[in-house]
C-alpha positions as CSV (number, residue, x, y, z in Angstrom):
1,X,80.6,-33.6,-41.9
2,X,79.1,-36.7,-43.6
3,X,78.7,-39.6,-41.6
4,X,76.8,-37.8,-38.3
5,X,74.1,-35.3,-37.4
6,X,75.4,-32.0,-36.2
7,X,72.7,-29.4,-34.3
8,X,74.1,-26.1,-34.1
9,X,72.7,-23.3,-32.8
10,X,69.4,-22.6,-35.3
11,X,71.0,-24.9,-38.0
12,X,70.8,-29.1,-38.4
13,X,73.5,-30.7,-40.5
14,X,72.4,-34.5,-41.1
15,X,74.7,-37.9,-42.1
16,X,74.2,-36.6,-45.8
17,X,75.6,-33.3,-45.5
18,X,72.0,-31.1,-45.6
19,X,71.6,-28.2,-43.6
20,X,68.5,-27.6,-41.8
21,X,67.8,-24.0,-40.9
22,X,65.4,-22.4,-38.1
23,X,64.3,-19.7,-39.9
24,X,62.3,-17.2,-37.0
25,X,60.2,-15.7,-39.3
26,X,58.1,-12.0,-39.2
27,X,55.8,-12.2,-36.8
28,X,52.2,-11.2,-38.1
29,X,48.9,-10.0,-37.7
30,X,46.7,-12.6,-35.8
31,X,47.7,-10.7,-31.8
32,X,49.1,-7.7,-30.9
33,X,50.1,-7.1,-27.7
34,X,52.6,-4.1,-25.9
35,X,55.7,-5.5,-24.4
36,X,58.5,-3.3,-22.3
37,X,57.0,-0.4,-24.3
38,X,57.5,-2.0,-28.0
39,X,54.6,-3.1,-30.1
40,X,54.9,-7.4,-30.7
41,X,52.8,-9.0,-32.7
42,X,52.3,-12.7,-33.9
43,X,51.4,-14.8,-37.2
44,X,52.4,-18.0,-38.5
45,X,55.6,-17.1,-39.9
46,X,58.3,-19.0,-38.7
47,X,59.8,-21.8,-40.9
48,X,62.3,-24.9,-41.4
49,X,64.4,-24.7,-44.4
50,X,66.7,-27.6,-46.3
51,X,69.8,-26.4,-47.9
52,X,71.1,-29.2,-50.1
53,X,73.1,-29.6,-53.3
54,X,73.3,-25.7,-53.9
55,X,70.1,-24.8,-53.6
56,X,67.2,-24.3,-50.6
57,X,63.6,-25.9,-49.7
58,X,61.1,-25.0,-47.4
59,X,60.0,-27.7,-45.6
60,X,58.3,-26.9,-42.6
61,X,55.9,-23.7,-42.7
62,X,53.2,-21.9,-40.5
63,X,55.6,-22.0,-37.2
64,X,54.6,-19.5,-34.8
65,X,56.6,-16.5,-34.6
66,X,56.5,-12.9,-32.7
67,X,58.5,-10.0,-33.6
68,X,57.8,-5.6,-34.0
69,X,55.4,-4.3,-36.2
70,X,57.5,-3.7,-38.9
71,X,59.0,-7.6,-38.8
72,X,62.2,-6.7,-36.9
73,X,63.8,-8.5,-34.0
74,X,61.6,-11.8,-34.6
75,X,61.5,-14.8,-32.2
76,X,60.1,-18.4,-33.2
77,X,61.9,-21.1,-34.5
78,X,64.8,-21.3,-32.6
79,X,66.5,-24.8,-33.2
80,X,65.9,-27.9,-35.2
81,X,66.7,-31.0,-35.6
82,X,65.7,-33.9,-37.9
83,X,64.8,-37.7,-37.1
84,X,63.7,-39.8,-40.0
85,X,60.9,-37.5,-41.7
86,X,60.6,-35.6,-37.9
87,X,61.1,-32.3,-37.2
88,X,61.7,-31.3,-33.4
89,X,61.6,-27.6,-33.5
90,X,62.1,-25.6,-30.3
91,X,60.0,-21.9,-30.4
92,X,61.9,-19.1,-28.8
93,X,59.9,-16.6,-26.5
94,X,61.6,-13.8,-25.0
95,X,59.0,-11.6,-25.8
96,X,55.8,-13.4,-24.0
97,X,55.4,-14.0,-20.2
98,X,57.3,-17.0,-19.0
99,X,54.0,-18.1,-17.1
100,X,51.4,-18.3,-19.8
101,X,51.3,-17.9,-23.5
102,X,47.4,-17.4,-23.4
103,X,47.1,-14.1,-24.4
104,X,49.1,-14.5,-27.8
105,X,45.7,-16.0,-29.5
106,X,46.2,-19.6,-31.2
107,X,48.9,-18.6,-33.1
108,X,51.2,-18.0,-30.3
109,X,50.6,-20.9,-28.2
110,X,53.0,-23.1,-28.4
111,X,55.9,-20.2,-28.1
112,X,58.4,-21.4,-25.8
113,X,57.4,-25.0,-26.2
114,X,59.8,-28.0,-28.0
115,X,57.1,-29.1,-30.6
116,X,57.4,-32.0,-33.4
117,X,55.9,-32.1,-36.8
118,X,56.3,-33.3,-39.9
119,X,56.9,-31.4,-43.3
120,X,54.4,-29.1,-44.9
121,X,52.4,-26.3,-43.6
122,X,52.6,-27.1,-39.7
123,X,50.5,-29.6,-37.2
124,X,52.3,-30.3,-34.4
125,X,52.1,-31.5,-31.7
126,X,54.0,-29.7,-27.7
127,X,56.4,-32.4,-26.0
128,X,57.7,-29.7,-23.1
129,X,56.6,-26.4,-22.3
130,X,59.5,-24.9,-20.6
131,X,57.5,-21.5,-19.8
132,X,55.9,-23.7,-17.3
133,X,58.4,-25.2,-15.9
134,X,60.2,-22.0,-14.9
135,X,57.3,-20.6,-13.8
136,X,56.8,-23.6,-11.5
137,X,60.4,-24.3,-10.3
138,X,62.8,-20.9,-11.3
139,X,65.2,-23.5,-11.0
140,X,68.1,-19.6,-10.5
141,X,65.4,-18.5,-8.0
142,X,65.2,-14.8,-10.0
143,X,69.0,-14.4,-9.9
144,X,70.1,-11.0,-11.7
145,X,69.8,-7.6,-11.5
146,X,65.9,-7.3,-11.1
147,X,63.0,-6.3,-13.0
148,X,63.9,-2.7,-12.8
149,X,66.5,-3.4,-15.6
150,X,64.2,-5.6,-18.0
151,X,64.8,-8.8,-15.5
152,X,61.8,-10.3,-14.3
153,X,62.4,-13.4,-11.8
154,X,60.5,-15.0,-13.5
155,X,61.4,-15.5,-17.3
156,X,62.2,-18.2,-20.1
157,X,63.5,-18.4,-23.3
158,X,64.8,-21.8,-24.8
159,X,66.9,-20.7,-27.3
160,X,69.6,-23.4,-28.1
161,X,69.0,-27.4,-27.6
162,X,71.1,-31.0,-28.6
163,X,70.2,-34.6,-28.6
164,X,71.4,-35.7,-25.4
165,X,70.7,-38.7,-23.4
166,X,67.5,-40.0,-25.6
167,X,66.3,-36.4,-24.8
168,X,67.4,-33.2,-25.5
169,X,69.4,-30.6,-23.7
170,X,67.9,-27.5,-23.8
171,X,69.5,-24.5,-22.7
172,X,67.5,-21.6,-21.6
173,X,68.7,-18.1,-22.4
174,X,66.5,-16.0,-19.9
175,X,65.9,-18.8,-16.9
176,X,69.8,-19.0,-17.1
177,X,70.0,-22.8,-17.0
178,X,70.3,-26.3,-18.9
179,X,67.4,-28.2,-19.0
180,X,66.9,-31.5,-20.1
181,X,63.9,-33.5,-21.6
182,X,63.9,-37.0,-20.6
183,X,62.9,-39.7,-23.2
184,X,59.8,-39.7,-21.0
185,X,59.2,-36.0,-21.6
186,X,59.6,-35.2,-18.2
187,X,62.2,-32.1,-17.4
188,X,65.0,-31.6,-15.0
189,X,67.8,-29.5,-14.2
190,X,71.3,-30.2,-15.5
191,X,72.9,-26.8,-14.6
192,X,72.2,-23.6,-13.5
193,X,74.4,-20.9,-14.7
194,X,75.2,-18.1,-11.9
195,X,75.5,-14.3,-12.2
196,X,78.8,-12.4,-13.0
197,X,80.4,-9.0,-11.5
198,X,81.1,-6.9,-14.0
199,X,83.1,-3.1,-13.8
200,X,81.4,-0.5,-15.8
201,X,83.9,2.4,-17.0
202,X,82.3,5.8,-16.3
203,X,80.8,7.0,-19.4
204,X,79.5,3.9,-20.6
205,X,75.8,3.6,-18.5
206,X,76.4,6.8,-16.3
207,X,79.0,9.2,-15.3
208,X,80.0,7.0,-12.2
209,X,82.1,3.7,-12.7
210,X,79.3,1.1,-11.8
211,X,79.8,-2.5,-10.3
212,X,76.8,-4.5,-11.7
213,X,75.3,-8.3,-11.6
214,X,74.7,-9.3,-14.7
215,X,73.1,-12.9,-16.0
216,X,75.1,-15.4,-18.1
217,X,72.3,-15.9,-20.6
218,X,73.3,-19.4,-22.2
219,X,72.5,-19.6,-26.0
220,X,74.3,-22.7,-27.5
221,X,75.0,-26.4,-26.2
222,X,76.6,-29.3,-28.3
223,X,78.0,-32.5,-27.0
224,X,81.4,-32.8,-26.8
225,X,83.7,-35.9,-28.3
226,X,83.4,-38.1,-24.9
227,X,79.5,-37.2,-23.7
228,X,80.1,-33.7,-21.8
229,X,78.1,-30.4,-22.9
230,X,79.4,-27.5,-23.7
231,X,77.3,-24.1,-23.4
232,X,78.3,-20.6,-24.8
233,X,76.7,-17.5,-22.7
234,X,76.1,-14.4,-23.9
235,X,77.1,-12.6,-20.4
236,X,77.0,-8.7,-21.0
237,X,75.2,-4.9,-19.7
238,X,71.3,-4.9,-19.2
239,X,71.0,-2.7,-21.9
C-alpha cells in the first residue's frame, strides 16, 4: 500500500505504510446524562494511535468520548486521517441529541463535529458540526420507522468520512446521507440514502410475520479508482 494514503473506516494508512487508528476511547467522568434508559457518560478519552514498524504510538490524546458507565459501547473518534503533521478527526455521536451538544459539559462539545489538531494531548480546533446541519436541513426529512422504535427525525452521527474533492465526504450513519465539506467548510448534500422493506419471519420480533421500514444507516465511504464513492450501509431490524 506504499505509495498513497488509504482512509478506511476508523483506520489511516499513509504513502509510508503507517496505520493510523481512531481509537473511541471510555467515556469518563466529567457529564453524565440518561439516554434511551442507559446511563452515558463523557471524559476525554478518545485517542489517535500510529502503528508502524511492529510496534504502536499514541499520538493524539484527550479526544472526547461518550460511552456506559462501565466503559462499554463507546463513541468518539470515529475516523482519521493525516496531512503533513495534521490530524482531521471526525467525533461520532449517536448517543447525544443531533441539535445541541450543550448539555455534555466541555468535554463533550465538539461530539459530532470534524475537528483538526495536531499531536499531543488535544487542542483543536471544529471545521463542521454536522449535528447542526441535520438539525437545520434533515436533508431524509425523518425518514424511518419513527421515534417509537429508537428513531428520532431528527438524528446524526458521522461515522465514516474520505478526502474527496479538497473536502471530505462524510457519511452520516443516523441522518442516512453523504455529506460533503467543501474546501470552504461549507456543507452540502451528495446523497441521501432511502429506507428499505424488509419481511420479518414470525418469531423473530413478534409472533406475526411483520413488514417493516427500516433505515440504510451508511457507515463507510472510499473513493473508488476513477473518482466515484462507494458507501457500505448497515441496513437491518430496529432492535
Amino acid at each position: 500500500m506504499r505509495g498513497t494514503s488509504i482512509t478506511r473506516g476508523k483506520l489511516f494508512i499513509d504513502e509510508q505504510g503507517s496505520i493510523y487508528v481512531a481509537e473511541a476511547g471510555s467515556g469518563g467522568r466529567a457529564r453524565c446524562f440518561t439516554s434511551s434508559g442507559a446511563k452515558t457518560c463523557v471524559g476525554l478519552t478518545g485517542s489517535i494511535t500510529r502503528i508502524a514498524d511492529g510496534s504502536q504510538t499514541r499520538l493524539v490524546s484527550g479526544l472526547p468520548s461518550a460511552a456506559s458507565i462501565s466503559g462499554a459501547d463507546a463513541e468518539g473518534p470515529a475516523a482519521v486521517i493525516v496531512r503533513a503533521s495534521e490530524y482531521y478527526i471526525l467525533l461520532g455521536d449517536g448517543r447525544v441529541s443531533a441539535t445541541t451538544s450543550a448539555g455534555l459539559g466541555p468535554d463533550g462539545s465538539t461530539l459530532g463535529d470534524l475537528v483538526s489538531t495536531r499531536a499531543g494531548t488535544v487542542m483543536h480546533r471544529v471545521l463542521a458540526n454536522f449535528g447542526t446541519y441535520e438539525a437545520a436541513h434533515d436533508p431524509d426529512h425523518g425518514a424511518g420507522p419513527g421515534a417509537a422504535a429508537g428513531d428520532p427525525a431528527l438524528d446524526s452521527n458521522p461515522y465514516a468520512m474520505t478526502a474527496y474533492r479538497g473536502g471530505y465526504a462524510v457519511a452520516d450513519a443516523a441522518g442516512n446521507d453523504l455529506l460533503w465539506l467543501s474546501p470552504k467548510r461549507v456543507i452540502s448534500v451528495l446523497a441521501v440514502f432511502p429506507t428499505q422493506i424488509e419481511h420479518v419471519p414470525a418469531g423473530v420480533l413478534a409472533k406475526k410475520a411483520e413488514t417493516l421500514s427500516v433505515q440504510s444507516v451508511p457507515t463507510s465511504v472510499v473513493v473508488g479508482p476513477h473518482g466515484a464513492l462507494y458507501v457500505g450501509e448497515l441496513t437491518g431490524f430496529p432492535f
